[in-house]
RODRENTOR-564095 format. One line per 5 residues: number of its first residue (from 1); for each residue x, y, z of C-alpha. Coordinates in Angstrom, 2 decimals, decimal comma, padded with zeros to 5 digits. Each point is the difference from the previous one (the first is absolute). Layout:
NUM = X Y Z; ...
//
This chain:
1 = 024,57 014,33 035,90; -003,24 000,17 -001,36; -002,84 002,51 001,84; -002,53 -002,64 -001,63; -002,21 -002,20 001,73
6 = -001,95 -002,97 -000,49; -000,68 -002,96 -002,19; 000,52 002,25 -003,19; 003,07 002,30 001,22; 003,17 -000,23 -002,46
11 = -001,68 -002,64 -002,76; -001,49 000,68 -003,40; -003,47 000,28 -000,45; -001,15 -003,99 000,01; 003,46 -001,34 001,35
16 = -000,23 -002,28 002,81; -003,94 001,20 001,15; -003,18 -001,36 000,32; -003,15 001,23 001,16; -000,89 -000,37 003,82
21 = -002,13 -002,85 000,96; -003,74 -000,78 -001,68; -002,88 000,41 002,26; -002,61 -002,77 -000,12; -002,06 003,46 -002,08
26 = 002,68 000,38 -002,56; -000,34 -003,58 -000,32; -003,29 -000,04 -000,85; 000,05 003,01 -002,59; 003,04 -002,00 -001,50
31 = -002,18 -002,88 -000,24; -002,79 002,29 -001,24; 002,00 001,27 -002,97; 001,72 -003,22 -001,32; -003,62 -000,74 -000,18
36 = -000,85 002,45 -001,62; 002,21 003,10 -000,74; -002,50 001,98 -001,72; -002,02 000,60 003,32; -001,12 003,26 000,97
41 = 001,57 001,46 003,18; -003,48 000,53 001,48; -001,03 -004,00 -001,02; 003,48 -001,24 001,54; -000,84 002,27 003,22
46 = -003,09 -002,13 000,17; 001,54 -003,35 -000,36; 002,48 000,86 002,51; -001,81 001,87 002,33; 001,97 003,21 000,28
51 = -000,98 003,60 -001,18; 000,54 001,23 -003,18; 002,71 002,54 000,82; 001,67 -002,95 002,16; -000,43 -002,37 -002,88
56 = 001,92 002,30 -002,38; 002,49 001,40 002,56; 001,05 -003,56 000,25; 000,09 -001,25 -004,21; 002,02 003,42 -000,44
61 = 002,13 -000,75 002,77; 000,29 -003,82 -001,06; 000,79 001,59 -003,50; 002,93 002,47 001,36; 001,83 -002,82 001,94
66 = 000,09 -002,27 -002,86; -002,23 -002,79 001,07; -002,55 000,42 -002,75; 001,89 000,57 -003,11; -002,94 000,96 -002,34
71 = -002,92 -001,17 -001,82; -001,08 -001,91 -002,57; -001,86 -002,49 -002,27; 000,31 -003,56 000,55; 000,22 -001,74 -003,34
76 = -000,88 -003,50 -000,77; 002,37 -000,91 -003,08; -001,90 -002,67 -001,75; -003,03 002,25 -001,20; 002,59 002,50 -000,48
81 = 001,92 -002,03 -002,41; 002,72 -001,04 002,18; -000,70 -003,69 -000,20; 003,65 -001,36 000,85; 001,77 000,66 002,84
86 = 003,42 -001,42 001,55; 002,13 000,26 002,92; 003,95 000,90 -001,27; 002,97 -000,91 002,59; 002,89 001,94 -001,00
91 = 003,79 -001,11 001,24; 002,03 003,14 -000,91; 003,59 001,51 000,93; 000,54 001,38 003,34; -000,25 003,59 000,29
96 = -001,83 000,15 -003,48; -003,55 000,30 002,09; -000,82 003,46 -000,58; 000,82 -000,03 -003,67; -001,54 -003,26 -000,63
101 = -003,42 001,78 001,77; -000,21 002,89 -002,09; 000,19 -001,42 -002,61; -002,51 -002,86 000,96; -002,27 003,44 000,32
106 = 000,03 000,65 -003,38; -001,11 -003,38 -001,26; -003,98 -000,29 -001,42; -001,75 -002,40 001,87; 002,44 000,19 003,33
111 = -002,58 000,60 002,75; 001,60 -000,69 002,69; 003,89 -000,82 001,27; 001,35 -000,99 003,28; 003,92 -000,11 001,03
116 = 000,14 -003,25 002,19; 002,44 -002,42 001,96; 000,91 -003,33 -000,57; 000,05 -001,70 -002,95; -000,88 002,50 -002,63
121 = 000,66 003,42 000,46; -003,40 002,17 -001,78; -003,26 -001,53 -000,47; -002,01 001,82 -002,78; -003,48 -000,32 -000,60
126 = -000,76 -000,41 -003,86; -003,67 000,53 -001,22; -000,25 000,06 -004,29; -002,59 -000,67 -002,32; 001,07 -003,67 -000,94
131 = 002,90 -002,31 -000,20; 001,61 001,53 -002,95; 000,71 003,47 001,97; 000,77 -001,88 003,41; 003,02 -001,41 -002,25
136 = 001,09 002,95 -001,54; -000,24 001,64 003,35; 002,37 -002,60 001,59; 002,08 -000,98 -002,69; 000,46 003,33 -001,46
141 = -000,22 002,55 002,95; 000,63 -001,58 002,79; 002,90 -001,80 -000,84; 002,25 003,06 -001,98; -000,42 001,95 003,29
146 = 003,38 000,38 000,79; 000,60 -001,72 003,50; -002,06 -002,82 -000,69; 001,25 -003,10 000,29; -002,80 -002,76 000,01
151 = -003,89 000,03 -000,21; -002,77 -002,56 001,32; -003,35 000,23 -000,88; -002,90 -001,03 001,57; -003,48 000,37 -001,99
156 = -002,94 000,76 002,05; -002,86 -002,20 -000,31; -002,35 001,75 002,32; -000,29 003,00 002,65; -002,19 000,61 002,66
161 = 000,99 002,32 003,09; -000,08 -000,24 003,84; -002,83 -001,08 002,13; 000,87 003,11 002,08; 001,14 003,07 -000,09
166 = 002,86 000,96 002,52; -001,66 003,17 000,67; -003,08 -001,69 001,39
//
């Protein structure tokens, strides 16, 4: 039997875990960052009202469990010449998820996929310069991924986000 103890003892690094509870602080410096995730540790310490060494004691630890992933720029795609975008629902062959994600990966203009229940089984964000590419991105990518059975596309016609953040 194993002399380990506690919620990490005998799994792999990220199996099974998540960081302990959020404090109404980390909340706020959560809140703080999606904001904005360019701040300064001494400007967030501000906002927050915490030191500066407590302020970045807490982003380093919030980094090290996995709760903030990283940083970086939020990009509008219209003025960056991304002026179509679509939803994709994928049906594909059981058991054929993993392959069918990697290689959804390596597609241009893939942003974002999601494996899901129900009805269809991935939902992929699409985001191309115009109609022409969304097309060859479907018809031609998409669908000779092996494991796909079926696509349904969706264009999007507009985006706006959240009145709240669930941070706040």
């Amino acid at each position: 039997m194993s002399q380990e103890t506690g919620p990490e003892a005998g799994l792999p690094a990220g199996a099974g875990r998540s960081a302990g509870p959020l404090d109404e602080v980390d909340r706020r410096i959560l809140a703080e960052l999606v904001q904005d995730g360019r701040l300064s540790i001494r400007t967030l310490a501000e906002r927050v009202h915490v030191s500066r060494t407590n302020a970045y004691a807490r982003v380093e630890r919030l980094l090290r469990e996995g709760v903030i992933t990283g940083f970086r720029a939020q990009v509008a795609p219209e003025p960056a010449g991304l002026g179509t975008s679509a939803y994709i629902a994928l049906t594909i062959e059981q058991n054929t998820w993993r392959e069918v994600s990697e290689e959804l990966a390596r597609v241009r203009y893939v942003e974002h996929v999601a494996l899901l229940s129900g009805e269809h089984d991935v939902l992929a964000l699409v985001r191309a310069p115009d109609n022409a590419t969304l097309r060859n991105v479907v018809l031609e990518r998409v669908q000779s991924i092996a494991g796909v059975l079926s696509t349904r596309t969706w264009l999007v016609f507009e985006e706006f986000g959240g009145a709240r953040s669930p941070w706040e």
